[in-house]
PDB file of N, CA, C, O and CB in Angstrom:
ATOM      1  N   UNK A   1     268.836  47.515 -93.507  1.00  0.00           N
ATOM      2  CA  UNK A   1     269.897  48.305 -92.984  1.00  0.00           C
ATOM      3  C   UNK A   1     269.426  49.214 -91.873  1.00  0.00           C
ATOM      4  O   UNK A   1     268.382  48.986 -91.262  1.00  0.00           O
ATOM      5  CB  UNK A   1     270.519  49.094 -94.066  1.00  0.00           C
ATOM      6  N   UNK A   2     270.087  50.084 -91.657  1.00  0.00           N
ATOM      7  CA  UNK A   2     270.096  50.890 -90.591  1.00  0.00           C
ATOM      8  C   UNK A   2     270.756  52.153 -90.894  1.00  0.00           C
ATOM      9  O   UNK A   2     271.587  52.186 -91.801  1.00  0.00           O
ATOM     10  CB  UNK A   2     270.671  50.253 -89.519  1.00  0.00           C
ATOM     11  N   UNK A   3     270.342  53.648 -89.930  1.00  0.00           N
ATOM     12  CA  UNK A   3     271.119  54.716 -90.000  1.00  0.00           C
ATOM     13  C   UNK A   3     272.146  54.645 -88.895  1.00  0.00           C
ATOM     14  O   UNK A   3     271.900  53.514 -88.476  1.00  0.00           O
ATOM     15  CB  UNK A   3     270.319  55.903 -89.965  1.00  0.00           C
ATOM     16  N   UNK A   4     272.781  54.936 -88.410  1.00  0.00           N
ATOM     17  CA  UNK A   4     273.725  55.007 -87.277  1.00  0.00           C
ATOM     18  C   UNK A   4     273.419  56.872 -86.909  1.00  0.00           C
ATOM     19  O   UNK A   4     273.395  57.711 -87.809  1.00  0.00           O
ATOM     20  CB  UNK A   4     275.643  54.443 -87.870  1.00  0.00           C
ATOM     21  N   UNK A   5     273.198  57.231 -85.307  1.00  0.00           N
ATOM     22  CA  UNK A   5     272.584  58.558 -85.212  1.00  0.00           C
ATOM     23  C   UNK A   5     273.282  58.796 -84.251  1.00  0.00           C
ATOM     24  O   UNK A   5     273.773  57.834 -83.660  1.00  0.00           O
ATOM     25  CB  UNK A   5     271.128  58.801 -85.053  1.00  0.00           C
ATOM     26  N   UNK A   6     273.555  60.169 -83.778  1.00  0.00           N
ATOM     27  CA  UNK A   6     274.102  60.744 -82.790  1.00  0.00           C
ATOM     28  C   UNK A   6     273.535  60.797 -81.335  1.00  0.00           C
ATOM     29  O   UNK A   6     274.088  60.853 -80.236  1.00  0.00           O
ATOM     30  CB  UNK A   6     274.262  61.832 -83.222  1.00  0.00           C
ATOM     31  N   UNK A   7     272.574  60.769 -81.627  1.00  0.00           N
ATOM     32  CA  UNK A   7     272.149  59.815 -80.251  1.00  0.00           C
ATOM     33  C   UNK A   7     270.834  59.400 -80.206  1.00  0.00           C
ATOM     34  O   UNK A   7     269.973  59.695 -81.035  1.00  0.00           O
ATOM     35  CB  UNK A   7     272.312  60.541 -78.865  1.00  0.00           C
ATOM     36  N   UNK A   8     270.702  58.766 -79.305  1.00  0.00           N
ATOM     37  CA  UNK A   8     269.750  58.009 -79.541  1.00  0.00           C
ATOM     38  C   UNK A   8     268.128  58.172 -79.940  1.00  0.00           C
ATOM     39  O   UNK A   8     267.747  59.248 -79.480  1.00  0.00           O
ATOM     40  CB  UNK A   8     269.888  57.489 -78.652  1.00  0.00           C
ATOM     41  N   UNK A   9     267.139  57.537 -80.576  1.00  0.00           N
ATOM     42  CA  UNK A   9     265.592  58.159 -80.760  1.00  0.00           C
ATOM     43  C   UNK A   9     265.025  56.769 -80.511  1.00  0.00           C
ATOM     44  O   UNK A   9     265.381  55.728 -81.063  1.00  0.00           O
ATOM     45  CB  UNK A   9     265.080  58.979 -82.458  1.00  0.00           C
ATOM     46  N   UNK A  10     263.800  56.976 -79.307  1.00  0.00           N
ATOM     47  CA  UNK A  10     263.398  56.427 -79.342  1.00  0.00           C
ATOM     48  C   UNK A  10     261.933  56.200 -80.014  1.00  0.00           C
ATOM     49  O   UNK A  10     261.134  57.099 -79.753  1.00  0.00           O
ATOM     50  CB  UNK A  10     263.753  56.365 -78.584  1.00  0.00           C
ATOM     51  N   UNK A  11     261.522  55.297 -80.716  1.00  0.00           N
ATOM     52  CA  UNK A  11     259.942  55.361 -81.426  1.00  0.00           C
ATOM     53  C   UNK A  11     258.801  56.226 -80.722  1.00  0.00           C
ATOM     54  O   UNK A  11     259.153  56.229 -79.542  1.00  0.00           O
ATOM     55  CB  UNK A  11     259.277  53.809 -81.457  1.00  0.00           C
ATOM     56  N   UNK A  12     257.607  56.969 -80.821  1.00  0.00           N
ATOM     57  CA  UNK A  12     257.189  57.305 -80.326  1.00  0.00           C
ATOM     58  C   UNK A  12     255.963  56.740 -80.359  1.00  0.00           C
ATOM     59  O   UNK A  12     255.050  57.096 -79.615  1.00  0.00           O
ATOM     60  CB  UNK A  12     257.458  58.163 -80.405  1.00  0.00           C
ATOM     61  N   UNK A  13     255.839  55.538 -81.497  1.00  0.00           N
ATOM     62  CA  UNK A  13     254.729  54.557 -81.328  1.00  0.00           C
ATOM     63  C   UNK A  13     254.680  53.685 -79.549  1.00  0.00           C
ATOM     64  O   UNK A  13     253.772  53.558 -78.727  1.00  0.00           O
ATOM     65  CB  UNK A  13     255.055  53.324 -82.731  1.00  0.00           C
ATOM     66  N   UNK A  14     255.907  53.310 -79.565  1.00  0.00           N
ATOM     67  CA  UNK A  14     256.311  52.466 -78.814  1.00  0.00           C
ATOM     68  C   UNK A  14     256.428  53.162 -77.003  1.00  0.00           C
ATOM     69  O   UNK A  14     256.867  52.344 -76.195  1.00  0.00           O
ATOM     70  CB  UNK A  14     257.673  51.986 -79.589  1.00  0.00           C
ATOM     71  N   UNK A  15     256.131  54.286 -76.549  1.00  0.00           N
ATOM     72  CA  UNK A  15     256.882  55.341 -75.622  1.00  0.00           C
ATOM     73  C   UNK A  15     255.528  54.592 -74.779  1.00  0.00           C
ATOM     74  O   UNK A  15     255.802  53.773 -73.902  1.00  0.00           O
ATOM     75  CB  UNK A  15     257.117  57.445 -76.056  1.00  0.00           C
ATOM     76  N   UNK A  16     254.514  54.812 -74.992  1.00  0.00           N
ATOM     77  CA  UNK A  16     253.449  54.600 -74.079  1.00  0.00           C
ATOM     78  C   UNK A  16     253.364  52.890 -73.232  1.00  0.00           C
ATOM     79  O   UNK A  16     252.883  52.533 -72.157  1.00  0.00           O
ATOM     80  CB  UNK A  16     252.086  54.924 -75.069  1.00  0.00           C
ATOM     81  N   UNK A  17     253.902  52.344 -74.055  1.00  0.00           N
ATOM     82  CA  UNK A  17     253.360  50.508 -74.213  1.00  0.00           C
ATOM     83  C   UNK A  17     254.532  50.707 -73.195  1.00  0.00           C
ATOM     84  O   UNK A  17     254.318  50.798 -71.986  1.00  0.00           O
ATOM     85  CB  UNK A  17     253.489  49.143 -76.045  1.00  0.00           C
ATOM     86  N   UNK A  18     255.784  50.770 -73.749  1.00  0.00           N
ATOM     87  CA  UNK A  18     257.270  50.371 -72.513  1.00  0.00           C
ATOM     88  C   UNK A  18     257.098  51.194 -71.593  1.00  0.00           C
ATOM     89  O   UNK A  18     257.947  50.808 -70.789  1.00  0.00           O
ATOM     90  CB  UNK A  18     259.015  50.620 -72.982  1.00  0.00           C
ATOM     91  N   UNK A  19     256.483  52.270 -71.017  1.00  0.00           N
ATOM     92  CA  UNK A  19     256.196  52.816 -69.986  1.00  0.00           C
ATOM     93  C   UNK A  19     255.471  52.125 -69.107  1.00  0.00           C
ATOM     94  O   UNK A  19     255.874  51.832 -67.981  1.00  0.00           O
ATOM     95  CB  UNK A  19     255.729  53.789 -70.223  1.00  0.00           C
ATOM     96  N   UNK A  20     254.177  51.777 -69.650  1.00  0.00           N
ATOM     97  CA  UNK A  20     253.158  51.082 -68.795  1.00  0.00           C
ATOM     98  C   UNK A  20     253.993  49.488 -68.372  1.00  0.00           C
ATOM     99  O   UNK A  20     253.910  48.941 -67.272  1.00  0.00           O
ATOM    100  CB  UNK A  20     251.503  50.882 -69.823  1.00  0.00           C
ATOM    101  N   UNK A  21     254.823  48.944 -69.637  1.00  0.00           N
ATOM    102  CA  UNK A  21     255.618  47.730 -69.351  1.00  0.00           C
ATOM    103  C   UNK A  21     256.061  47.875 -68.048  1.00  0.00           C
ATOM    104  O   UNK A  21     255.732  47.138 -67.118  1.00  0.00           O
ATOM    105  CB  UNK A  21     256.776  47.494 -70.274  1.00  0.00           C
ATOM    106  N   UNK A  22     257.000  49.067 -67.963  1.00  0.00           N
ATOM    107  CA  UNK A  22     258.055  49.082 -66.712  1.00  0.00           C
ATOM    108  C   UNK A  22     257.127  49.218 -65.543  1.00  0.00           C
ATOM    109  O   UNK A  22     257.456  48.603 -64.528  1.00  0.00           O
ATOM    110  CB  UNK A  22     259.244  50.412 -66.725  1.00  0.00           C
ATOM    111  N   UNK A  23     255.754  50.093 -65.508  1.00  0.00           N
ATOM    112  CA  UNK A  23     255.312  50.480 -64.046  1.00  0.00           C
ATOM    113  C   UNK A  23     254.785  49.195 -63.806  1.00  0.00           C
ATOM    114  O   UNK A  23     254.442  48.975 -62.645  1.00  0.00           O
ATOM    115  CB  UNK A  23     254.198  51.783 -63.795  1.00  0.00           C
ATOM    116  N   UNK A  24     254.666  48.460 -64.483  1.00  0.00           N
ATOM    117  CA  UNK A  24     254.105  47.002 -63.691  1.00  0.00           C
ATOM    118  C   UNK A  24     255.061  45.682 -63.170  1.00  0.00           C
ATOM    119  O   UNK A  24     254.724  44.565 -62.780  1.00  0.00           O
ATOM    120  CB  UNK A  24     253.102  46.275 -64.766  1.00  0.00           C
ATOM    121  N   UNK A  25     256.435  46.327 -63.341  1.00  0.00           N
ATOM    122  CA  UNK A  25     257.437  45.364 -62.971  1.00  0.00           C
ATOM    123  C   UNK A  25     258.455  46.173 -61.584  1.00  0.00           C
ATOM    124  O   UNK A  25     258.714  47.372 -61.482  1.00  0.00           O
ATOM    125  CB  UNK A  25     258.409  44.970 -64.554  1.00  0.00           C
ATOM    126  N   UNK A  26     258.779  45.291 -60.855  1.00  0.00           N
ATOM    127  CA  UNK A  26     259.122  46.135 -59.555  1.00  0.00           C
ATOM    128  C   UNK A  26     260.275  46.114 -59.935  1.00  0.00           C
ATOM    129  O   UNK A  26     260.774  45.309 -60.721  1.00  0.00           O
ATOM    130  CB  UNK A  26     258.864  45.677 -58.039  1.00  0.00           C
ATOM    131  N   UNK A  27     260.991  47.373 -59.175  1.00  0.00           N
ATOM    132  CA  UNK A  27     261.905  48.108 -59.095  1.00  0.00           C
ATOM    133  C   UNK A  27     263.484  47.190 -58.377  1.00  0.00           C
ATOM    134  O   UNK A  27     264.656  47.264 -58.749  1.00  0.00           O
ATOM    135  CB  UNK A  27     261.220  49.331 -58.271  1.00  0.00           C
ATOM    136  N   UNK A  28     262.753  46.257 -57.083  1.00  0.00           N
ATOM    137  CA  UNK A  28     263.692  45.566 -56.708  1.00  0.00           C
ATOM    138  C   UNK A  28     264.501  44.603 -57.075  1.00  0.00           C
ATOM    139  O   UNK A  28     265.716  44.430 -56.974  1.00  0.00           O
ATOM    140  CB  UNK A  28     263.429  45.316 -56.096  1.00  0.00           C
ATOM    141  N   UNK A  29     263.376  43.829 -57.647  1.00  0.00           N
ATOM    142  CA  UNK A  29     263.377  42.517 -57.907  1.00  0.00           C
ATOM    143  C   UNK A  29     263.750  42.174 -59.173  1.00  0.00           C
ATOM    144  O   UNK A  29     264.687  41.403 -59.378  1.00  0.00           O
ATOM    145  CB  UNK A  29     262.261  42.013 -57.655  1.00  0.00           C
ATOM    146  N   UNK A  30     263.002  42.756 -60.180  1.00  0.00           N
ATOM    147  CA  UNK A  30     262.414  42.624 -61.362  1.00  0.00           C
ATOM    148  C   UNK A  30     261.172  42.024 -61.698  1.00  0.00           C
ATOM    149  O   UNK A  30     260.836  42.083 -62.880  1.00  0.00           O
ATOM    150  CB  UNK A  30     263.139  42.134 -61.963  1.00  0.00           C
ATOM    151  N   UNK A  31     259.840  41.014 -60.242  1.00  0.00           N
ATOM    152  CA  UNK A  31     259.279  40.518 -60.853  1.00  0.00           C
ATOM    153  C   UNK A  31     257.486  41.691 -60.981  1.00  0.00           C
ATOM    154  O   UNK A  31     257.025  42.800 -60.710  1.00  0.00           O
ATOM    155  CB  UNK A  31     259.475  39.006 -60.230  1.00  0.00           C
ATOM    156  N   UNK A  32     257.194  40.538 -61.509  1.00  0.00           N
ATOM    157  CA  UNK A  32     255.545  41.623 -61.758  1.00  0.00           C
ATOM    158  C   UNK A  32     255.066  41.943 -60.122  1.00  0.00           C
ATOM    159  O   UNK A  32     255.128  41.223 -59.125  1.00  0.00           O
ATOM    160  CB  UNK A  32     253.787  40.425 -62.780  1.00  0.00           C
ATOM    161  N   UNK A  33     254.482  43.569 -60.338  1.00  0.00           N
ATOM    162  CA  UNK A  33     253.988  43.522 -58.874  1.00  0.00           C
ATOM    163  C   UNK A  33     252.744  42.789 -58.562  1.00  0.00           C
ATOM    164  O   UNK A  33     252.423  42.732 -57.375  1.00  0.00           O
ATOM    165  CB  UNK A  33     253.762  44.863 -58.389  1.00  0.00           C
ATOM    166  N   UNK A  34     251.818  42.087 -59.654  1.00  0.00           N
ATOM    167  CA  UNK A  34     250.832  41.525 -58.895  1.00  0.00           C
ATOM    168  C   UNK A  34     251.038  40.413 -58.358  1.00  0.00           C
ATOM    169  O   UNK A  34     252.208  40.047 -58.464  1.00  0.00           O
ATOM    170  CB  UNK A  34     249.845  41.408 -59.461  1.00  0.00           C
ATOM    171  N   UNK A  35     250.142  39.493 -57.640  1.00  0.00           N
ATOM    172  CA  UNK A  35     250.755  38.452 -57.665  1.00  0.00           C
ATOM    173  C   UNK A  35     249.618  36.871 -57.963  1.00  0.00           C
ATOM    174  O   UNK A  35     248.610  36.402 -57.435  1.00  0.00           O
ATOM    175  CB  UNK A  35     251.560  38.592 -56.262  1.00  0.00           C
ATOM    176  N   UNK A  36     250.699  36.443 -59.320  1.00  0.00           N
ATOM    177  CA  UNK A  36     249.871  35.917 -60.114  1.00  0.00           C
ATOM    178  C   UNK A  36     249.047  34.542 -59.320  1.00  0.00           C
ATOM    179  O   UNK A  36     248.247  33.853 -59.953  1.00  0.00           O
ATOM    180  CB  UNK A  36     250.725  35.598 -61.406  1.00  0.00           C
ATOM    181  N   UNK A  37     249.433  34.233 -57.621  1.00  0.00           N
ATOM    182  CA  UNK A  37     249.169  33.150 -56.706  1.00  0.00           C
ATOM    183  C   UNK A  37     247.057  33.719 -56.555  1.00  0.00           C
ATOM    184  O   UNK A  37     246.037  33.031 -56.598  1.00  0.00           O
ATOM    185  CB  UNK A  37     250.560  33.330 -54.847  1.00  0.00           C
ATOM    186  N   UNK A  38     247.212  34.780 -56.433  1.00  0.00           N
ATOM    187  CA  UNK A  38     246.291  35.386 -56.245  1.00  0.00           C
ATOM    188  C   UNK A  38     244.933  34.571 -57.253  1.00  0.00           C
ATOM    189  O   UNK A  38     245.171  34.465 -58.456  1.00  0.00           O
ATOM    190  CB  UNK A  38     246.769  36.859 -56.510  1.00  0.00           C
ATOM    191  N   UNK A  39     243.827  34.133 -56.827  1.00  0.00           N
ATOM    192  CA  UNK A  39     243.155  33.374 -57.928  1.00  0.00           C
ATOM    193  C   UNK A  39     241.730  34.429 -58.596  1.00  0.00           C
ATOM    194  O   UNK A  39     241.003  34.335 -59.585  1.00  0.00           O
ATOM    195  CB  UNK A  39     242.572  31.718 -57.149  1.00  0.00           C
ATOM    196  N   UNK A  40     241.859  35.505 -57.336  1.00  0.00           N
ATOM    197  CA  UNK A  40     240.840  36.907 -58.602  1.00  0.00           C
ATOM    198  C   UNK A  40     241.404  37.306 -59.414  1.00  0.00           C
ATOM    199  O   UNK A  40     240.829  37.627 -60.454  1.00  0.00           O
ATOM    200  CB  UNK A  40     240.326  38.385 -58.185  1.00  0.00           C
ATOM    201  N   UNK A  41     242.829  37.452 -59.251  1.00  0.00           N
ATOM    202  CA  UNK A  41     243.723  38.801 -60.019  1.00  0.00           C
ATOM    203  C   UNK A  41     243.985  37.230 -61.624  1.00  0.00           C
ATOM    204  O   UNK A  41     243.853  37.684 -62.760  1.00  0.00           O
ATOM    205  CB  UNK A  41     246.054  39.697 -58.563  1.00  0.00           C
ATOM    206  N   UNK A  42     244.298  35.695 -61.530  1.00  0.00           N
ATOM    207  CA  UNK A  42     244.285  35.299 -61.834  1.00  0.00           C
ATOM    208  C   UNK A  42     243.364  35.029 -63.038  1.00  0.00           C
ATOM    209  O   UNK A  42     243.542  34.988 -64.255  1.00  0.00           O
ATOM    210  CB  UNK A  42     244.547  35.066 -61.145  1.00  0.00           C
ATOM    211  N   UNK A  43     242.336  34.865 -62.242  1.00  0.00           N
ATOM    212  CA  UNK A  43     240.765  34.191 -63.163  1.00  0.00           C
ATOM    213  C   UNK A  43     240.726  35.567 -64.062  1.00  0.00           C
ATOM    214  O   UNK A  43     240.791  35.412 -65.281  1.00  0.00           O
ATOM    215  CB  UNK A  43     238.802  33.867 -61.925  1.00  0.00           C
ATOM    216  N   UNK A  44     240.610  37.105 -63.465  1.00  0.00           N
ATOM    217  CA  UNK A  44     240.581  38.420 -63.811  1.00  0.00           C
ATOM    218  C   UNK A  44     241.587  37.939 -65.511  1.00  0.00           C
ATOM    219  O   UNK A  44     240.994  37.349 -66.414  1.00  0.00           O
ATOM    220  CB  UNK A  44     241.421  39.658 -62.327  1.00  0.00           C
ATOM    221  N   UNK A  45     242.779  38.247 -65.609  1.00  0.00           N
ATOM    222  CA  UNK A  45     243.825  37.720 -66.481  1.00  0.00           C
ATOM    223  C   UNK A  45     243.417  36.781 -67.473  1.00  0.00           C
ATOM    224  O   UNK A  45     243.259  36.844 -68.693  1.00  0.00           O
ATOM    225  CB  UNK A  45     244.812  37.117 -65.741  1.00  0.00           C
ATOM    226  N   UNK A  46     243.265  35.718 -66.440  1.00  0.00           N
ATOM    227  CA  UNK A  46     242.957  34.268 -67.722  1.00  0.00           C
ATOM    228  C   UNK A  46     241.668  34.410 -68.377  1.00  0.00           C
ATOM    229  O   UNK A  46     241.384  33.606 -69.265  1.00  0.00           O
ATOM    230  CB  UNK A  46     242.821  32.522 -66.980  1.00  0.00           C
ATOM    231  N   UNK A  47     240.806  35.377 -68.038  1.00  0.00           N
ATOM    232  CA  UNK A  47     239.416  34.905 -69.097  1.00  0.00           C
ATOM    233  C   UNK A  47     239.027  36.887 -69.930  1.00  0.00           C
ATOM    234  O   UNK A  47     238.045  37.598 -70.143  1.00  0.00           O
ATOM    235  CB  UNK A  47     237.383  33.999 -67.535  1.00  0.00           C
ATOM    236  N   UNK A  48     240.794  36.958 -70.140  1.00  0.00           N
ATOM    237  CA  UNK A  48     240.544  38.200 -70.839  1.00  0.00           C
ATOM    238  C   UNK A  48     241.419  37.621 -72.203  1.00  0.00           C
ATOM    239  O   UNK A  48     242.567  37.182 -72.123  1.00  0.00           O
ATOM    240  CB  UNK A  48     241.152  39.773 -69.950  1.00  0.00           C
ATOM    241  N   UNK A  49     240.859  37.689 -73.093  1.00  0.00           N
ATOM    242  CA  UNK A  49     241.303  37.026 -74.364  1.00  0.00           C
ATOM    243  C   UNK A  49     241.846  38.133 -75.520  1.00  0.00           C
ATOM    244  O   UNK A  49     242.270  37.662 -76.576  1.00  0.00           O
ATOM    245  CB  UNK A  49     239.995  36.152 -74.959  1.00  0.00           C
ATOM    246  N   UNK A  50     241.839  39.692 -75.323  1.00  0.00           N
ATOM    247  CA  UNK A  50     242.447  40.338 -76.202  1.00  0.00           C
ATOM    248  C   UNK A  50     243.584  40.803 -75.651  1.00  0.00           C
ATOM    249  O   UNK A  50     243.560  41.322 -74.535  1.00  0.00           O
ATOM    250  CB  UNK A  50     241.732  41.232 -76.737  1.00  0.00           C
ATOM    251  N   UNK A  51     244.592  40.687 -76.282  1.00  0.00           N
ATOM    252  CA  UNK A  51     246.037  41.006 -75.545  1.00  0.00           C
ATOM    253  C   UNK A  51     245.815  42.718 -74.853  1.00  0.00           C
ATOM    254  O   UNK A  51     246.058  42.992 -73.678  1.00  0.00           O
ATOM    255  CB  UNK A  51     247.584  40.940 -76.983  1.00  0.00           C
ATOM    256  N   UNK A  52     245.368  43.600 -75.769  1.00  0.00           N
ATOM    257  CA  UNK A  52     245.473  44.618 -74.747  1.00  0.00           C
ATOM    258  C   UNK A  52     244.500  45.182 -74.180  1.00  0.00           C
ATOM    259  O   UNK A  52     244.437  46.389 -73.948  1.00  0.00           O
ATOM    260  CB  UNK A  52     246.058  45.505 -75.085  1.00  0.00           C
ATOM    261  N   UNK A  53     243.558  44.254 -73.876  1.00  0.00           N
ATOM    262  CA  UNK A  53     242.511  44.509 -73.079  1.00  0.00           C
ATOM    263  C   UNK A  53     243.449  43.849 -71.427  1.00  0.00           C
ATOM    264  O   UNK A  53     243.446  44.380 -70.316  1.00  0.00           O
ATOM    265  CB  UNK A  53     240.858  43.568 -73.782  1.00  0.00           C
ATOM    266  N   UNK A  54     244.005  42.825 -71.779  1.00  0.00           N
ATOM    267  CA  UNK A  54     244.611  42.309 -70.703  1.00  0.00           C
ATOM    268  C   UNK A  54     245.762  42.941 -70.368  1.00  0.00           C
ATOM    269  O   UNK A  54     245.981  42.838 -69.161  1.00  0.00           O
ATOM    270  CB  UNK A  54     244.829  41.070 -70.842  1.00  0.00           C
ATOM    271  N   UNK A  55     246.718  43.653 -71.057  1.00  0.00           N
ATOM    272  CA  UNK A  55     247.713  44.690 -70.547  1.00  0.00           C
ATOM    273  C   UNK A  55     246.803  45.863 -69.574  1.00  0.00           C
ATOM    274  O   UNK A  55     247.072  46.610 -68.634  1.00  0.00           O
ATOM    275  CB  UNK A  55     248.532  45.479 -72.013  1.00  0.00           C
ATOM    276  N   UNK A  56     246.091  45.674 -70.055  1.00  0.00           N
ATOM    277  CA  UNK A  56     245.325  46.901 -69.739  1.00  0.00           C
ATOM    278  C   UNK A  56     244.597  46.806 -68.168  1.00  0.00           C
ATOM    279  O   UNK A  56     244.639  47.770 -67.403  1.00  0.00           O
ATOM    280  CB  UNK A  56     244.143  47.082 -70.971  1.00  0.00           C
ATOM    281  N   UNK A  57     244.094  45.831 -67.896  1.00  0.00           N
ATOM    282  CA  UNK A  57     243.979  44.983 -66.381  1.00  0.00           C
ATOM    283  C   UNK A  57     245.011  45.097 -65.771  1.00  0.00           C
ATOM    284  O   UNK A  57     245.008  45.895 -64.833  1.00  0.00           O
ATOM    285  CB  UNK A  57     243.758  43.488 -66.352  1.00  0.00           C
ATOM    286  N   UNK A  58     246.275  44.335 -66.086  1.00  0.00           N
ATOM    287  CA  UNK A  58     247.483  44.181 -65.884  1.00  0.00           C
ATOM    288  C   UNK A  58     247.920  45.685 -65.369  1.00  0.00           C
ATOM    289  O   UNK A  58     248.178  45.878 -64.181  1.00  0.00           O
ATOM    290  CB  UNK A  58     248.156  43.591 -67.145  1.00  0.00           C
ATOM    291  N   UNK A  59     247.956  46.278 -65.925  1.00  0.00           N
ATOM    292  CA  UNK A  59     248.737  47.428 -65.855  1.00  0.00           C
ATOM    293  C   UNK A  59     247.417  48.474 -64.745  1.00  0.00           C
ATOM    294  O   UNK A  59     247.897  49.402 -64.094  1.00  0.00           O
ATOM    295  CB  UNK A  59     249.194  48.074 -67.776  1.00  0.00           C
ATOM    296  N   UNK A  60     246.208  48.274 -64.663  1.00  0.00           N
ATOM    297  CA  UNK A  60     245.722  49.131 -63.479  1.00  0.00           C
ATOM    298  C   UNK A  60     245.955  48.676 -62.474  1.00  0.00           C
ATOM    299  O   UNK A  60     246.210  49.431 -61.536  1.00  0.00           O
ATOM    300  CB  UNK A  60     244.503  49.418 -63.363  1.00  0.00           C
ATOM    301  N   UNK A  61     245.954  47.037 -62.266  1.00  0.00           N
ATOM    302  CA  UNK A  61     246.210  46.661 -60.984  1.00  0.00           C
ATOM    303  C   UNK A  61     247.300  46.720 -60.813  1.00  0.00           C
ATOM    304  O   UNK A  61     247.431  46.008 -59.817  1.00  0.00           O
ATOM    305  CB  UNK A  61     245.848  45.626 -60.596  1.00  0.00           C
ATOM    306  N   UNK A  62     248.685  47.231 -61.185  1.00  0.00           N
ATOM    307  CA  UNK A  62     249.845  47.108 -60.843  1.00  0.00           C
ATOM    308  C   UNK A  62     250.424  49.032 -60.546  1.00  0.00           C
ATOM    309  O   UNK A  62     251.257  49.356 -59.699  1.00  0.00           O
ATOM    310  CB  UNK A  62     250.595  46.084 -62.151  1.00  0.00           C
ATOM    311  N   UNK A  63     249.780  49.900 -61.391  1.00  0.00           N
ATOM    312  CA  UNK A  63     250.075  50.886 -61.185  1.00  0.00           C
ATOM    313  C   UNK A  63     250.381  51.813 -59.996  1.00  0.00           C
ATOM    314  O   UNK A  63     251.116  52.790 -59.859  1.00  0.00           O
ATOM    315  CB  UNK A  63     249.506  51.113 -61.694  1.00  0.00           C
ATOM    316  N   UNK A  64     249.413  51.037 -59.065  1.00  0.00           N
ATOM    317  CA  UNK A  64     249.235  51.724 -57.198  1.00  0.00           C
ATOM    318  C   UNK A  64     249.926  51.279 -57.166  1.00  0.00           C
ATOM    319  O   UNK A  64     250.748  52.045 -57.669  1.00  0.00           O
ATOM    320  CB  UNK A  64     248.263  51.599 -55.923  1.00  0.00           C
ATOM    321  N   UNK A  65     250.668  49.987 -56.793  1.00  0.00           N
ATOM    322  CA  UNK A  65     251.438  49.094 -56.067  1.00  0.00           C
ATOM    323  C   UNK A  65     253.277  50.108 -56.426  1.00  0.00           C
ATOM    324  O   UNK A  65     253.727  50.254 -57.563  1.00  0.00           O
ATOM    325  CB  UNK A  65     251.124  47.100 -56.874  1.00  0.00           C
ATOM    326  N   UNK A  66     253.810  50.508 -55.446  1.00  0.00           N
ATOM    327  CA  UNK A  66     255.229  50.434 -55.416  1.00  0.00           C
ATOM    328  C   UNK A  66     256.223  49.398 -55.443  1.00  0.00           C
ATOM    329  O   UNK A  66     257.052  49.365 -56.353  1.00  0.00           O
ATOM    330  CB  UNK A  66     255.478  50.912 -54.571  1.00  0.00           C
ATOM    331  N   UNK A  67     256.209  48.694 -54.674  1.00  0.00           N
ATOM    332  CA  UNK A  67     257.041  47.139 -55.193  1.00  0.00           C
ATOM    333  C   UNK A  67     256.187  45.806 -55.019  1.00  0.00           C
ATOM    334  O   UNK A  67     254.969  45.710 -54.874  1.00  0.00           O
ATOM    335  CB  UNK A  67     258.536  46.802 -54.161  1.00  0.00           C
ATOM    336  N   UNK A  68     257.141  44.814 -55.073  1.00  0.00           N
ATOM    337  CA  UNK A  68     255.512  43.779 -55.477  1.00  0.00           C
ATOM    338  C   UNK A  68     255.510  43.390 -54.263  1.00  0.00           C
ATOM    339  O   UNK A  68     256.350  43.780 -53.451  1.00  0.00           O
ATOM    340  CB  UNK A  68     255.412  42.248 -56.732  1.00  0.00           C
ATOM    341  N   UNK A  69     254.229  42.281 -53.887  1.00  0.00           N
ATOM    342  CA  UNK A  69     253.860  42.148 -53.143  1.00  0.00           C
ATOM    343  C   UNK A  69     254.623  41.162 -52.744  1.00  0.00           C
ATOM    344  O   UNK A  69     254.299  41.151 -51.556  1.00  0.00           O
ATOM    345  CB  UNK A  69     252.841  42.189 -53.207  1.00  0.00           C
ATOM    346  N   UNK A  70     255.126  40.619 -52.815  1.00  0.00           N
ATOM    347  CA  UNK A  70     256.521  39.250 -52.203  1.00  0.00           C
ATOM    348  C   UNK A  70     257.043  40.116 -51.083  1.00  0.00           C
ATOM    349  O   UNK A  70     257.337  39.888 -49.910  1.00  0.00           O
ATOM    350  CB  UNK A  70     258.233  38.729 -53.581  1.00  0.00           C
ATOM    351  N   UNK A  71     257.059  41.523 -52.093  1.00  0.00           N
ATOM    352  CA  UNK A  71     258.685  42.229 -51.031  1.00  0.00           C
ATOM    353  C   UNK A  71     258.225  43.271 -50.351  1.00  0.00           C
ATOM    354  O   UNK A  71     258.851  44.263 -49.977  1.00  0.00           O
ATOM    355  CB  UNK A  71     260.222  42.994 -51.972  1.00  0.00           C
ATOM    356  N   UNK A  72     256.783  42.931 -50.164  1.00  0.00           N
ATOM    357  CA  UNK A  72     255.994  44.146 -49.297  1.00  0.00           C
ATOM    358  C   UNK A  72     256.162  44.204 -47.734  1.00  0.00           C
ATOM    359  O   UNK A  72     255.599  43.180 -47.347  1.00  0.00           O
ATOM    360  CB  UNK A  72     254.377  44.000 -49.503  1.00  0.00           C
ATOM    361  N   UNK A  73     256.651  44.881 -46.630  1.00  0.00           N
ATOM    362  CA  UNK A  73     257.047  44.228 -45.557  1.00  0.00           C
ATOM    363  C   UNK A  73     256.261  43.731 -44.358  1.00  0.00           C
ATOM    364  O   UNK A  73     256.835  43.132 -43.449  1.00  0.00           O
ATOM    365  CB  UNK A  73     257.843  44.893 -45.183  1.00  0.00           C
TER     366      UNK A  73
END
């Protein structure tokens, strides 16, 4: 079941992870700002085998970036 609440709460387990989620997805578009064509940022990714060791890559190289690089002008 569930409580029904007056407004809303969000987890505070969860506040850090969907934060870092959103700064790595652009604002315009919706897609990721790195870009996964890239074969350092790639190989970097593919030969990291603990999920949040690899959010964790993920999310420094995307943090500078303002929108992604597709829509960079």
């Amino acid at each position: 079941g569930h409580i029904e609440l007056a407004r809303p709460v969000f987890h505070p387990g969860f506040i850090i992870k969907v934060k870092k989620i959103l700064e790595c997805i652009c604002v315009n578009c919706g897609k990721l700002k790195a870009d996964i064509s890239d074969p350092t940022f790639a190989d970097k990714i593919r030969h990291v085998r603990d999920p949040k060791a690899r959010m964790a890559a993920v999310w420094s190289h995307c943090k500078t970036k303002k929108v992604c690089e597709t829509d960079e002008p």
